[in-house]
N, C-alpha and C positions, 0 to 999 in steps of 0.2 A: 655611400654618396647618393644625393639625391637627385634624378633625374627630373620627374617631374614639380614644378611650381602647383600651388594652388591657383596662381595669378591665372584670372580670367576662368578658372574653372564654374560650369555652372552647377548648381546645389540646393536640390531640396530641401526641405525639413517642414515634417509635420511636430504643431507644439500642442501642448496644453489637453483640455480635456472639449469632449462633447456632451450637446446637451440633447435630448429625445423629448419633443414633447407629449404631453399627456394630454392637455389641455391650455388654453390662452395663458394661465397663470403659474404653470407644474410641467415640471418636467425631468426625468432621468439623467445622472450623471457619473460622476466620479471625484475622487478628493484631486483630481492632477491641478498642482499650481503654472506648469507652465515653465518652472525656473528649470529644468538641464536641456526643453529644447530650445530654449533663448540662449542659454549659455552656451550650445554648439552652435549655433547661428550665430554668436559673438565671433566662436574662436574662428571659424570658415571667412567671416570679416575681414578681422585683422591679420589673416594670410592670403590675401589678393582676390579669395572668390567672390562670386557673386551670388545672392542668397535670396530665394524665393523659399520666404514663411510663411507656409501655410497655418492659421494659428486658429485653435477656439476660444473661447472666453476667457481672458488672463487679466490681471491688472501688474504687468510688468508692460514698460515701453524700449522700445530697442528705435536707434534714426541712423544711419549709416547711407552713404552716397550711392553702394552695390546691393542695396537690401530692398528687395518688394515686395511688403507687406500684406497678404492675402487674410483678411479676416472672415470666420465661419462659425455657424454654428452647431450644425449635426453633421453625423460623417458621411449623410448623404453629400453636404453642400461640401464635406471635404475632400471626397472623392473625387467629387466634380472638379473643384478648384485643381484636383492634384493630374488630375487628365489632359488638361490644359498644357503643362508642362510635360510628360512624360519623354516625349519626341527630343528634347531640345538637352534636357538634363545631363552632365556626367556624375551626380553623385546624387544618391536618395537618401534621406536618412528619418525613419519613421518612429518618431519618436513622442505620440500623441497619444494621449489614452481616448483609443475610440471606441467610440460602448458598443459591445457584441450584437447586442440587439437593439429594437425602438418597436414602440408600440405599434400596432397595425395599424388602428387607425387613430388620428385625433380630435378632442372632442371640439366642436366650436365656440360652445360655451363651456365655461365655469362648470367641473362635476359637482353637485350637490354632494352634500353628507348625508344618504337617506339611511344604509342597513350598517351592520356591523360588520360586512366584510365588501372588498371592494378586489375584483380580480382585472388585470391589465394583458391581454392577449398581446406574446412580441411576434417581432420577425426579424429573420438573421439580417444583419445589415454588410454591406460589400465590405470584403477585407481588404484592405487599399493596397497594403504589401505583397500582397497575393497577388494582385490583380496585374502590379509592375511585373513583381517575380515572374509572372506571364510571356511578356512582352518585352522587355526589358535584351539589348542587344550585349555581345562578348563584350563590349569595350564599357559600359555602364556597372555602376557599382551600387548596392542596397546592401542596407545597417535596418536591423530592427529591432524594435526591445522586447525581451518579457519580464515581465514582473511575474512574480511565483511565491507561494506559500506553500509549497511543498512537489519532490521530485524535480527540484528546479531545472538541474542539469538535464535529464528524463526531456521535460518539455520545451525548452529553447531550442532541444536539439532536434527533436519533430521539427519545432515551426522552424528551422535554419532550412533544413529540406525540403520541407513543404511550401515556401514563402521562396524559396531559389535565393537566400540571402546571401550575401560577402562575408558576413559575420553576425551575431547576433550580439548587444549587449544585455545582460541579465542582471536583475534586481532579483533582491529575495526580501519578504516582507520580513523576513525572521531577522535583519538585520534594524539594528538602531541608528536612528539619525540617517536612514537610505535610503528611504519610501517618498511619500508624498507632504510637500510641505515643507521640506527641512531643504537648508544653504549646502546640504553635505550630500555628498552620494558611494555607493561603495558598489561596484560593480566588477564580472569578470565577465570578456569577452571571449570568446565562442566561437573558433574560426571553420572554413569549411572541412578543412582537414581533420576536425574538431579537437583538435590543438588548442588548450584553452590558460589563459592569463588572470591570474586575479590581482587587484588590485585593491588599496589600503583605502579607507575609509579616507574623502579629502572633500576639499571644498567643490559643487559643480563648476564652476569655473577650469577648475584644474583639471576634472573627469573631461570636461569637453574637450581640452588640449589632447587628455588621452587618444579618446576617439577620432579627434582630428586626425594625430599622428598615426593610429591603424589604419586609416582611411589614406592617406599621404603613403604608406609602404605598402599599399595596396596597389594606385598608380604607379610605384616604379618598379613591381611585378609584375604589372601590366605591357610596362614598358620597355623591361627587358624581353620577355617575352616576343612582343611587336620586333623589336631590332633583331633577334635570332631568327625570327622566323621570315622579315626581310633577306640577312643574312643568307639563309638556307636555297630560298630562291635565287639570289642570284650565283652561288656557286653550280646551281644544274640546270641558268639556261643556256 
């Protein structure tokens, strides 16, 4: 039985990829199209939440009456935008590819073509899931991805620790039709007990439902929780 609604619940979600610039015309990035964090920001929708998308550069449109569109383009400007809300949120779900690093500095103009090698000095850039996983109160809940090409399980389960997440969900590049770019995604979620689920290759639309629904049995752990421990108090005042 479900105790809690998603109605009115508030939700973050970071989508899409980041850009780093190099220069006016160049800039660092990554292949993410954007399509599984618009598809969880669908299904958080069309189950009563209210949806604060943080996004980077995508060419997908989402319009929805509880949806507030926050458009960005480095994970500086994403960070920012995601601080803004932290206070207010009961769900995060971090699910943007934001580039580990960005150049130190950038250029004002156009870099010439002058020698045969050209070197770009980075620097780490704030981990945004980290940053919440900080801060982030008992009754608050955080989801974040990894993508992995090897020791998958190994490394989701660092950052699930390290990041304070609810759950992680994990990509492996080694699967087909599940990375970037593609209508499909295959993924297994990663809980903190690290009790872990996989799931079948399917359309992101349907993964989002997934994640929705971990995210939904989440809150009525929460929930029972809350009521027992009401309970407990008032049998010993």
């Amino acid at each position: 039985m479900l105790f809690n609604s998603l109605t009115n619940k508030k939700v973050l979600i970071t989508a899409g990829p980041t850009r780093e610039a190099i220069d006016p015309v160049r800039y660092i990035s990554n292949h993410s199209s954007g399509k599984m964090g618009y598809a969880i920001a669908e299904a958080f929708l069309k189950n009563g939440a209210e949806v604060i998308l943080v996004s980077g550069q995508v060419n997908i449109s989402l319009s929805h009456p509880k949806l507030k569109l926050v458009s960005v383009t480095s994970a500086s400007e994403m960070y920012f935008a995601c601080c803004r809300y932290f206070e207010e949120i009961d769900i995060a779900i971090f699910a943007a590819a934001v580039a580990d690093y960005r150049p130190t500095s950038v250029s004002e103009q156009k870099i010439k073509k002058d020698g045969d090698t050209f070197l770009i000095k980075m620097v780490k850039n704030i981990d945004i899931a980290y940053e919440f996983g900080q801060i982030k109160s008992r009754e608050q809940i955080s989801v974040g991805f990894a993508l992995e090409t090897n020791d998958e399980m190994k490394h989701a389960a660092v950052k699930l620790k390290k990041k304070n997440l609810d759950f992680v969900v994990l990509n492996s590049m080694n699967d087909g039709q599940a990375t970037f770019g593609f209508d499909t995604n295959k993924i297994t979620v990663i809980r903190k007990d690290l009790s872990t689920e996989l799931f079948e290759l399917k359309n992101k639309s349907l993964v989002a439902k997934d994640i929705m629904i971990e995210v939904r049995n989440l809150l009525d752990e929460k929930h029972l929780i809350a009521e027992a421990v009401v309970e407990y108090e008032n049998m010993y005042r």
